[in-house]
One Martini backbone bead per residue (centre of mass of N, CA, C, O) as a GRO file, in nm:
protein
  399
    1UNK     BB    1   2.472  -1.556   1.426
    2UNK     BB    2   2.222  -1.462   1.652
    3UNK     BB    3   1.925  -1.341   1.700
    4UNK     BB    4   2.010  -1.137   1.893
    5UNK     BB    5   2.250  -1.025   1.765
    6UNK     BB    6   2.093  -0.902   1.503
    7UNK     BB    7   1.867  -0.739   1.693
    8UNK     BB    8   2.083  -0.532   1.772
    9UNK     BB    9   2.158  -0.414   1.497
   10UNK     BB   10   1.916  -0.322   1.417
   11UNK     BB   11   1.888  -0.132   1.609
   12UNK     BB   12   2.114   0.029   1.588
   13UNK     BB   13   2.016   0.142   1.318
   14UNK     BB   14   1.724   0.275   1.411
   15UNK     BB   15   1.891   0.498   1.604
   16UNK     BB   16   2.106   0.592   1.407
   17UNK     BB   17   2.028   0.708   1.121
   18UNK     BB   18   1.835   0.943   1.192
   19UNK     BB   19   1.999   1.100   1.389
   20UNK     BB   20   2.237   1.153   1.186
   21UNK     BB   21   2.065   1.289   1.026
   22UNK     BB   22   1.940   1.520   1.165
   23UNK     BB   23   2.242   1.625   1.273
   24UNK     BB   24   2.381   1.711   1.003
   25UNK     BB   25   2.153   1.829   0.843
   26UNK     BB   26   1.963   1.989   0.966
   27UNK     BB   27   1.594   1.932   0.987
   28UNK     BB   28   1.389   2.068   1.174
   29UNK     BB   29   1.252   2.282   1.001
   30UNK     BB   30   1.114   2.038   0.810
   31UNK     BB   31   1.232   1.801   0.987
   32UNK     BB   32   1.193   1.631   1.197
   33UNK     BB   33   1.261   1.307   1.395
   34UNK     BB   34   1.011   1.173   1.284
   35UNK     BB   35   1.018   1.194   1.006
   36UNK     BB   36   1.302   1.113   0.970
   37UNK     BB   37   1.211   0.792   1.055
   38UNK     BB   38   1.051   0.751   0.839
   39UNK     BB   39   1.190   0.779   0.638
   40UNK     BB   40   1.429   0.585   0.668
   41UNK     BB   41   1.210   0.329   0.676
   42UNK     BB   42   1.197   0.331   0.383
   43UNK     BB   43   1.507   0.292   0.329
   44UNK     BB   44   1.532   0.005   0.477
   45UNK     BB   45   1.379  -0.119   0.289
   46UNK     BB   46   1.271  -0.335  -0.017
   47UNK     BB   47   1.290  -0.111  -0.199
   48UNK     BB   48   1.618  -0.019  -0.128
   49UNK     BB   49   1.801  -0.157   0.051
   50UNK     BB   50   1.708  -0.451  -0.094
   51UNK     BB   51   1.786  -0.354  -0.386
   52UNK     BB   52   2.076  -0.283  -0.342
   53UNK     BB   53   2.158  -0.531  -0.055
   54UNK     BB   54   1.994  -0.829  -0.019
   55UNK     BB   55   2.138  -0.964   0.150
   56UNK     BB   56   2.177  -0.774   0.415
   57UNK     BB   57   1.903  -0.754   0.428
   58UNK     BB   58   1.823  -1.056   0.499
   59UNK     BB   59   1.995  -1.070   0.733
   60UNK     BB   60   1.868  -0.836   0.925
   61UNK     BB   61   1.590  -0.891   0.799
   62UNK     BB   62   1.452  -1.155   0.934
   63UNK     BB   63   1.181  -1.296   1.037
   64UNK     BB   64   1.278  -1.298   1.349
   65UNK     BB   65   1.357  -1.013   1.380
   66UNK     BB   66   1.101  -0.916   1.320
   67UNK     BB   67   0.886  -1.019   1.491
   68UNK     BB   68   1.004  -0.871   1.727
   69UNK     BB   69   0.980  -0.595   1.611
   70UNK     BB   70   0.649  -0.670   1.591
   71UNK     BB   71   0.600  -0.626   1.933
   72UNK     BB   72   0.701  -0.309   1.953
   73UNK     BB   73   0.494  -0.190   1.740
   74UNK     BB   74   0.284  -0.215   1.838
   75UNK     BB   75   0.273  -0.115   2.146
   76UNK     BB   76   0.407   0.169   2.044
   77UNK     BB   77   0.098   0.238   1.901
   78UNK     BB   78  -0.087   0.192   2.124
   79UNK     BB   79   0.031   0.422   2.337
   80UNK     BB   80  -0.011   0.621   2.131
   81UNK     BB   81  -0.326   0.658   2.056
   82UNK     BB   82  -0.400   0.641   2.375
   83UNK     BB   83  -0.284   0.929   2.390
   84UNK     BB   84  -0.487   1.058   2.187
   85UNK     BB   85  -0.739   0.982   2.290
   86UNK     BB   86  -0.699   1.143   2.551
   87UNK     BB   87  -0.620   1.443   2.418
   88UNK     BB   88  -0.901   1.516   2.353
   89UNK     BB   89  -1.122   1.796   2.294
   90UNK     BB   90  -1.451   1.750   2.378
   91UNK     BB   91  -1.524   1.951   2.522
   92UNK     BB   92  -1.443   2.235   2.386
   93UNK     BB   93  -1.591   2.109   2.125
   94UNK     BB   94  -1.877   2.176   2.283
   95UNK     BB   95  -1.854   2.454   2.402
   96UNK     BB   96  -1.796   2.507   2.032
   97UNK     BB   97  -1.944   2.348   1.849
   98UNK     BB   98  -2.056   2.545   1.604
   99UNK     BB   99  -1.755   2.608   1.513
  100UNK     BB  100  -1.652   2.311   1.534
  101UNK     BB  101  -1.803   2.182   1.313
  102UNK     BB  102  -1.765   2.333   1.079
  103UNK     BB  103  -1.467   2.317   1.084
  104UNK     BB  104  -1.410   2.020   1.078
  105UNK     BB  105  -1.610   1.906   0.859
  106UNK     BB  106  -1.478   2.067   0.619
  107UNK     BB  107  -1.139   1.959   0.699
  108UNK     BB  108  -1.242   1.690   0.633
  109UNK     BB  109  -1.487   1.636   0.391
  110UNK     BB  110  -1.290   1.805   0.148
  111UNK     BB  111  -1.052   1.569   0.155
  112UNK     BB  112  -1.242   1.316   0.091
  113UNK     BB  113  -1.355   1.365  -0.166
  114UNK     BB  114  -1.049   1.424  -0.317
  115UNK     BB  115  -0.985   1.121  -0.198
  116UNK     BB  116  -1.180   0.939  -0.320
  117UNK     BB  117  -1.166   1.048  -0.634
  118UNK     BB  118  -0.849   0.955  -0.648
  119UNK     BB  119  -0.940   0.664  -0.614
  120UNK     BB  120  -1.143   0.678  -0.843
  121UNK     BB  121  -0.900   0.665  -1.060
  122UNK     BB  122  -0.710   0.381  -0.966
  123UNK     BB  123  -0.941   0.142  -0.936
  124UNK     BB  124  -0.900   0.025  -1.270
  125UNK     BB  125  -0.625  -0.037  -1.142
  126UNK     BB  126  -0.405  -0.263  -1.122
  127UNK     BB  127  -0.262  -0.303  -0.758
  128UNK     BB  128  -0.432  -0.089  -0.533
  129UNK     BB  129  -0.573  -0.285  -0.449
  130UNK     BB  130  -0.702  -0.515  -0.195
  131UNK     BB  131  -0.823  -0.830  -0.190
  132UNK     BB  132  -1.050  -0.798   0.074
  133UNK     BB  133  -1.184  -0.549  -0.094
  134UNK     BB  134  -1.393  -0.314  -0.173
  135UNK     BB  135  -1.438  -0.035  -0.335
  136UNK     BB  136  -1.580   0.136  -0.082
  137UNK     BB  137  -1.320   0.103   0.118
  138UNK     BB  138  -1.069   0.191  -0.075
  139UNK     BB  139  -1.243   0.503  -0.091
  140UNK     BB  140  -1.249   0.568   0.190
  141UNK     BB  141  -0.963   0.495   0.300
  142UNK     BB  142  -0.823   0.707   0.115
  143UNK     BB  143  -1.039   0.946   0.196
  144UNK     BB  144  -0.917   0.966   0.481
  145UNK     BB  145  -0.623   0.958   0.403
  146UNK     BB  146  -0.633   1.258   0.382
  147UNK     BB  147  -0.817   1.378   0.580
  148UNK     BB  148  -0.603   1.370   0.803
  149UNK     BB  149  -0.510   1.465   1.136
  150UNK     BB  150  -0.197   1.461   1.348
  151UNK     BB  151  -0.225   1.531   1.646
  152UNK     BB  152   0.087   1.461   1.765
  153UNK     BB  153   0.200   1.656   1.547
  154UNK     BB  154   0.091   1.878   1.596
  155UNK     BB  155   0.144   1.975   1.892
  156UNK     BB  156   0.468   1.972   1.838
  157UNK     BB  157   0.452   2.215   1.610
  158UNK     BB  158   0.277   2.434   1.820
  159UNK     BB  159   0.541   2.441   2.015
  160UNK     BB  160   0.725   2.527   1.823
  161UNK     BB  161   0.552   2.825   1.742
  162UNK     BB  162   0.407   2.915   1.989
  163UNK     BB  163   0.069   2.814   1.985
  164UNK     BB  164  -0.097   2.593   2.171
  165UNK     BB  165  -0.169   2.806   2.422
  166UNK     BB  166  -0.316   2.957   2.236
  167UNK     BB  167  -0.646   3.054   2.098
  168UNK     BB  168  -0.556   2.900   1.817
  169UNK     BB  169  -0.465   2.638   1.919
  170UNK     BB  170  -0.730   2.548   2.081
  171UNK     BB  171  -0.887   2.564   1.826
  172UNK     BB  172  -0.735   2.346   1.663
  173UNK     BB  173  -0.739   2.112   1.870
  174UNK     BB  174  -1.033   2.064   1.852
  175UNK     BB  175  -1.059   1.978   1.516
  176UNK     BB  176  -0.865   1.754   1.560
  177UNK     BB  177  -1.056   1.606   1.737
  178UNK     BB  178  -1.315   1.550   1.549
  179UNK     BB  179  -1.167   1.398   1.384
  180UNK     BB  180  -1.039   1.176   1.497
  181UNK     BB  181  -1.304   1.040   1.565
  182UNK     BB  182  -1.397   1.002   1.249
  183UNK     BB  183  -1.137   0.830   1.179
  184UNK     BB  184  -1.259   0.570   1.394
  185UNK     BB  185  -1.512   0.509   1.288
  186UNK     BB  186  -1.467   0.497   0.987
  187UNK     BB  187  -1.299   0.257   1.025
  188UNK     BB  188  -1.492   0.064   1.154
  189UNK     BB  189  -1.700   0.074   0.906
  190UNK     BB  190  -1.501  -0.092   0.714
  191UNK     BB  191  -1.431  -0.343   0.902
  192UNK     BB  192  -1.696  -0.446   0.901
  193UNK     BB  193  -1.825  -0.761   0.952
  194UNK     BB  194  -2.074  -0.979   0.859
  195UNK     BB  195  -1.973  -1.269   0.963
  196UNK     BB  196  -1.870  -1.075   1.289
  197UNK     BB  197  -2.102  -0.886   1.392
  198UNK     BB  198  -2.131  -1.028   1.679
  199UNK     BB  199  -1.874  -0.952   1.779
  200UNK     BB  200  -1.847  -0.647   1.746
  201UNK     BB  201  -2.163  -0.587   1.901
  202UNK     BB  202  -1.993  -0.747   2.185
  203UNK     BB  203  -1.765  -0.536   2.194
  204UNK     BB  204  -1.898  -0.250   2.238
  205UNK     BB  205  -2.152  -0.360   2.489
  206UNK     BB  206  -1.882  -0.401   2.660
  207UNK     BB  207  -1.757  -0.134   2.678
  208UNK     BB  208  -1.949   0.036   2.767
  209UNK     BB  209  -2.005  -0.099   3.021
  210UNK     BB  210  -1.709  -0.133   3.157
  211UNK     BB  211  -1.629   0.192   3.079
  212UNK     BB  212  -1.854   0.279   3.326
  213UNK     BB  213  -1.645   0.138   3.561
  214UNK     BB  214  -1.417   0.242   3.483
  215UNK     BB  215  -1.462   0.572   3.529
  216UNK     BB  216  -1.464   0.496   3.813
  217UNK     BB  217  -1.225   0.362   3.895
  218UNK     BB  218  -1.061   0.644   3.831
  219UNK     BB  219  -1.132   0.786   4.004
  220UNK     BB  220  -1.075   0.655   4.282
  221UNK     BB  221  -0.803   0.654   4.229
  222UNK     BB  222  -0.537   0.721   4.222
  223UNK     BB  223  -0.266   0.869   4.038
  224UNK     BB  224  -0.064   0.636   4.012
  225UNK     BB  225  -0.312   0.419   3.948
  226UNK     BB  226  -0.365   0.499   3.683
  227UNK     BB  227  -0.160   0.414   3.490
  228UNK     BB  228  -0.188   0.118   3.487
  229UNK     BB  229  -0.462   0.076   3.450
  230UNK     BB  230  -0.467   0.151   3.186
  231UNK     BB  231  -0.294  -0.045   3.051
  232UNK     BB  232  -0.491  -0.252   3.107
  233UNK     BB  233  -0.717  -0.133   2.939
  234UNK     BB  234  -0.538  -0.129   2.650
  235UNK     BB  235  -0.535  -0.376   2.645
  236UNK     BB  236  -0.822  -0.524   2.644
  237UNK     BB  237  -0.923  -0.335   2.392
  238UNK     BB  238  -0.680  -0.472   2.204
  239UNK     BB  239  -0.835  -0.734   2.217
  240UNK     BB  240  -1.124  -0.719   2.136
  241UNK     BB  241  -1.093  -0.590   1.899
  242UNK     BB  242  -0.944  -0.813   1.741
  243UNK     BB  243  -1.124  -1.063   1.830
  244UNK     BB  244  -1.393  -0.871   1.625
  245UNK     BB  245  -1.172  -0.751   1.388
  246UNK     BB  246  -1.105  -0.402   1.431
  247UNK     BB  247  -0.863  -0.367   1.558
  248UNK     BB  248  -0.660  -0.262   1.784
  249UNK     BB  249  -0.620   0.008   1.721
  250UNK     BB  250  -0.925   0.093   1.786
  251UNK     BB  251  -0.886  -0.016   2.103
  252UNK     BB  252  -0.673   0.200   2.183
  253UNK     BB  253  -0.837   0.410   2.124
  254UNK     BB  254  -1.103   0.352   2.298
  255UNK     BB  255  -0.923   0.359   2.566
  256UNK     BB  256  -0.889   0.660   2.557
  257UNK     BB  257  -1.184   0.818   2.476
  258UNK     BB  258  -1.290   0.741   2.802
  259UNK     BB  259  -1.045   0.937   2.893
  260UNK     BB  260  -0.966   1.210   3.116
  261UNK     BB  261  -0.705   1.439   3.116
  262UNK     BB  262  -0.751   1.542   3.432
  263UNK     BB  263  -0.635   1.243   3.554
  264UNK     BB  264  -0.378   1.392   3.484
  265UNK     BB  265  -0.054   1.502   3.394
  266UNK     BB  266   0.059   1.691   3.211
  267UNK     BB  267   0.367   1.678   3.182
  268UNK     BB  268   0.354   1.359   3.170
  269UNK     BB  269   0.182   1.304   2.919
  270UNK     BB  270   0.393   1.431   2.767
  271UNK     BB  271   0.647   1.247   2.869
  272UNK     BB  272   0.563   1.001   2.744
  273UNK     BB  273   0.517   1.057   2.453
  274UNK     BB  274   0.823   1.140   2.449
  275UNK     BB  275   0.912   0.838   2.515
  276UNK     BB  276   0.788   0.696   2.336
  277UNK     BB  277   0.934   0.812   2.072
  278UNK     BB  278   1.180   0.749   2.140
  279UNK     BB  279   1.210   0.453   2.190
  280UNK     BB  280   0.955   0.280   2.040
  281UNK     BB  281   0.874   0.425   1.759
  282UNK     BB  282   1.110   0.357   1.554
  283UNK     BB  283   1.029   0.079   1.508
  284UNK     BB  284   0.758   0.105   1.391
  285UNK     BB  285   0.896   0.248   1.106
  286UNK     BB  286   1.049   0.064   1.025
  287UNK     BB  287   0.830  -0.180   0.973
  288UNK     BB  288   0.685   0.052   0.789
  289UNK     BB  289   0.922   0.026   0.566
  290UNK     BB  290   0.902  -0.261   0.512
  291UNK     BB  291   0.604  -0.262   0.367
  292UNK     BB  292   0.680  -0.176   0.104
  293UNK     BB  293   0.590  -0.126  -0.251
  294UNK     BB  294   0.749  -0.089  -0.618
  295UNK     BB  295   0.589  -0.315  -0.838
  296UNK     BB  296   0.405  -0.095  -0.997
  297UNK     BB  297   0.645   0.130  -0.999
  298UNK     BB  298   0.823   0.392  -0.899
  299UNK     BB  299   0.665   0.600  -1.057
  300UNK     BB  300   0.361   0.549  -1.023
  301UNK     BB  301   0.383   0.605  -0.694
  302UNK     BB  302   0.449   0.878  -0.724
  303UNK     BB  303   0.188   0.963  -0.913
  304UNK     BB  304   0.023   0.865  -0.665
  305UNK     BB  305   0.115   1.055  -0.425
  306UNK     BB  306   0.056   1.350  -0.563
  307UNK     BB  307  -0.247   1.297  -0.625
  308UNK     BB  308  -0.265   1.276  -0.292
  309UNK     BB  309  -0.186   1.514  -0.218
  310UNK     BB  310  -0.341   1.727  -0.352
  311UNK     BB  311  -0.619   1.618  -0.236
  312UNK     BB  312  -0.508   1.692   0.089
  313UNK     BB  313  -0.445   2.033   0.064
  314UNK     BB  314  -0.657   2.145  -0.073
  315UNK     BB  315  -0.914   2.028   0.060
  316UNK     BB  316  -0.826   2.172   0.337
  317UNK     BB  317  -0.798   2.441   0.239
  318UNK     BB  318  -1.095   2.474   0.111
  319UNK     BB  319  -1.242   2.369   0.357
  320UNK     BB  320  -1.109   2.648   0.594
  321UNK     BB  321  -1.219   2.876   0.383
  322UNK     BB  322  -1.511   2.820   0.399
  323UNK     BB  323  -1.535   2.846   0.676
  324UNK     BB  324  -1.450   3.120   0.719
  325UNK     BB  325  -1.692   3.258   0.539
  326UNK     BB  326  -1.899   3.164   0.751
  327UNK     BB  327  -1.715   3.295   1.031
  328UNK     BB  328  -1.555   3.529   0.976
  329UNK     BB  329  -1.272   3.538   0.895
  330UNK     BB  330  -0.980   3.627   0.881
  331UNK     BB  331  -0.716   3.679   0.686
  332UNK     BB  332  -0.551   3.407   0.668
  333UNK     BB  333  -0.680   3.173   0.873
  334UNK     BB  334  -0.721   2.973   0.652
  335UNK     BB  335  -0.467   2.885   0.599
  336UNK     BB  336  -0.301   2.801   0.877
  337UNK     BB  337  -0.535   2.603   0.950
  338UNK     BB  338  -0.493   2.416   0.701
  339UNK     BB  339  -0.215   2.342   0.743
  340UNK     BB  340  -0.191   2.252   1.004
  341UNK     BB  341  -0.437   2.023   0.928
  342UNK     BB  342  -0.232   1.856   0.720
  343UNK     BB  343  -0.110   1.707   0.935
  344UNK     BB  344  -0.019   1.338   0.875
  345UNK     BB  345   0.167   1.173   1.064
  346UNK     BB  346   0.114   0.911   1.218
  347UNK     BB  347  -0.179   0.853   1.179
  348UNK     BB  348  -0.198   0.777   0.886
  349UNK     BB  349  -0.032   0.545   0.907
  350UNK     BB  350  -0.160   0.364   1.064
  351UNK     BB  351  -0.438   0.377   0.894
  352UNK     BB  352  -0.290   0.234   0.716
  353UNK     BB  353  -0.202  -0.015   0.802
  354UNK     BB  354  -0.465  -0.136   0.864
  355UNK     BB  355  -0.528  -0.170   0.561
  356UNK     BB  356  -0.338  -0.372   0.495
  357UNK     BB  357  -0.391  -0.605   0.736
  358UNK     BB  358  -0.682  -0.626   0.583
  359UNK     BB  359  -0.677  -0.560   0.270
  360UNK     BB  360  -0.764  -0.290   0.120
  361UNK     BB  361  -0.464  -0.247   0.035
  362UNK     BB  362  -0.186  -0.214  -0.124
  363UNK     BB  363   0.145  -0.207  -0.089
  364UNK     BB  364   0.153   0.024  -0.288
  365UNK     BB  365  -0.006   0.194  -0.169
  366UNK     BB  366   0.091   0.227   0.128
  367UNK     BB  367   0.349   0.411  -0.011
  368UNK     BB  368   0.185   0.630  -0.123
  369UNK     BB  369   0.079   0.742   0.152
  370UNK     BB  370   0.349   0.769   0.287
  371UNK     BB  371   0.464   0.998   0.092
  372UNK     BB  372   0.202   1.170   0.153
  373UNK     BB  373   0.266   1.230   0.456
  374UNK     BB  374   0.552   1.338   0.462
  375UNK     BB  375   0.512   1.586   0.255
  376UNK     BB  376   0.288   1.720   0.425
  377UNK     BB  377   0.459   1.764   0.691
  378UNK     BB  378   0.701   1.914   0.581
  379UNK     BB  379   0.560   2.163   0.487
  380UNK     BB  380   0.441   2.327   0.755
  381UNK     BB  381   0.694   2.504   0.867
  382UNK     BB  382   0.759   2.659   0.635
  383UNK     BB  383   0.483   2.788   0.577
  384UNK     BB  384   0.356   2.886   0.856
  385UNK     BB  385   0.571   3.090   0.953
  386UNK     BB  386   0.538   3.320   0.797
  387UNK     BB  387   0.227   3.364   0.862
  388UNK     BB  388   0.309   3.416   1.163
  389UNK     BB  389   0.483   3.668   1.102
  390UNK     BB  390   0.229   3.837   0.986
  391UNK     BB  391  -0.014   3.687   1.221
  392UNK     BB  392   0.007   3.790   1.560
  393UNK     BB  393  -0.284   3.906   1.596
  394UNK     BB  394  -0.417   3.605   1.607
  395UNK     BB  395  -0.294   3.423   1.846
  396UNK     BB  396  -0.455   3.621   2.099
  397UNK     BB  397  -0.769   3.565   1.967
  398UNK     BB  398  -1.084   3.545   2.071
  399UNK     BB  399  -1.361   3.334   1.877
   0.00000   0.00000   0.00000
């Protein structure tokens, strides 16, 4: 067979078998498509599809393949970050600042301080750490990626729940804007290089220079011409943020970030996410299930994916509990906000992906990561349920 059927098969695999787990166990429950998707991709990896079978797995998934296959994921996780940065509720989260900083500082904050705790556990042993790394930079990215909270997945969740357009679904949704920003903020300065320290501060101060005109000109724009130069703005900063080291990825958040959701229509900016999510996005999952790595030992890997659970539900637990005491929030509101802030899929799963690319974390390390992103997200809906279940008095309650 020749390269081009070789990548319809693949692609055929990446569409049927998730759908397939998805529609027949009937999982939306506790593990929507989009997880189902990331778990797939992980079984099709070369730690498991790979160990069992592993001529069909070179066959199906050889380098020719991959390489197209990652042109469609790189595209397709760029235009979901810029729908993420585009989507950040900052006007909001301003207009109630002092509870949304509380609040946001809190539930990113103390899951930091225990994901990067259980990073130096991690520290002293060989295998976990990426060769590119400093310590610093390795203990800061594991406790960022359990800190995050992945908005374009909290919004599917809370539409899910019926809580989205509540006054406490836009309460949780600032706080995970403001997060959002920290932990884009925080890559960029992993990231920074200070051999080519030149190119990232001569990339910065041409974005903000550039993206002054930029929305001066989305302003005057008719809205349908809206849509194309977004796109064309976001190959440019997702250029420009590569070729000065900081990956294309944060050059996406940063082209989305400086334009304003008013500027489009909600139903479409709904419309392409779910559009993106459905066509390209499950590319990227395969993708990143091709780079799992279970070298440092299968048990050792799942001790230390718990080991990172641990720290990121306790964490995001604990400090929305602490805010909670100090806005003196009702009974139970600490809690349901804590569990809807740790769903981390897909947000996590990029940064994981960037600090891989960059070498700061292992192979191994970004499978564990992956695990305990999976397991963080499908946890949120079994949970959440029953307490909005007994809590329906809070959801339409203005704070």
């Amino acid at each position: 067979m020749n390269t081009t059927e070789i990548y319809l098969i693949a692609m055929t695999i990446i569409f049927t078998v998730p759908y397939l787990i998805w529609r027949v166990a009937r999982t939306e429950y506790y593990a929507p498509l989009v997880v189902v998707q990331i778990i797939t991709g992980i079984l099709l990896g070369p730690g498991i599809l790979g160990a069992v079978f592993p001529d069909y797995y070179q066959f199906v998934f050889n380098p020719d393949v991959i390489k197209s296959l990652n042109g469609i994921a790189w595209w397709a996780v760029m235009l979901f970050v810029w729908i993420a940065g585009i989507e950040l509720d900052i006007h909001g989260a301003w207009k109630h600042r002092r509870e949304s900083s509380i609040s946001a500082g809190l539930a990113l904050g103390v899951p930091l301080l225990f994901g990067a705790i259980a990073a130096m556990l991690l520290l002293p042993h060989t295998g976990w750490m990426g060769p590119n790394a400093r310590p610093w930079q390795f203990v800061l990215g594991i406790g960022m990626s359990c800190a995050v909270t992945a908005l374009p997945i909290l919004i599917l969740f809370m539409e899910k729940l019926e809580i989205l357009r509540q006054p406490i679904g836009q309460r949780i949704l600032r706080y995970a804007s403001l997060d959002d920003i920290a932990i884009w903020g925080v890559l960029a300065a992993i990231l920074m290089d200070w051999q080519r320290v030149g190119k990232q501060v001569g990339f910065l101060i041409g974005y903000a220079l550039i993206g002054y005109g930029f929305r001066r000109l989305m302003v005057w724009l008719e809205p349908r011409d809206r849509w194309y130069v977004g796109l064309i703005w976001l190959a440019v900063c997702g250029f420009g943020a590569d070729w000065s080291g900081l990956h294309f990825m944060v050059g996406a958040f940063l082209a989305g970030v400086i334009m304003d959701a008013k500027w489009f229509d909600e139903k479409q900016m709904d419309l392409l996410r779910h559009h993106v999510l459905l066509v390209a996005m499950p590319v990227f999952f395969l993708s990143t299930g091709l780079r799992t790595n279970w070298a440092v030992g299968g048990s050792l890997v799942f001790v230390a994916a718990a080991l990172l659970l641990v720290a990121s539900v306790a964490g995001k637990l604990i400090g929305t509990h602490i805010a909670g005491r100090i806005l003196k929030w009702q009974p139970g509101e600490a809690s349901l906000i804590g569990w809807l802030l740790q769903t981390k899929a897909l947000i996590m799963i990029i940064f994981a992906n960037v600090l891989l690319d960059k070498q700061i974390i292992s192979s191994e390390t970004f499978t564990a990561l992956l695990l305990m992103a999976v397991a963080s997200t499908m946890l949120t809906v079994p949970v959440v349920s029953p307490k909005l279940q007994r809590m329906r008095g809070l959801i339409g309650r203005e704070h």
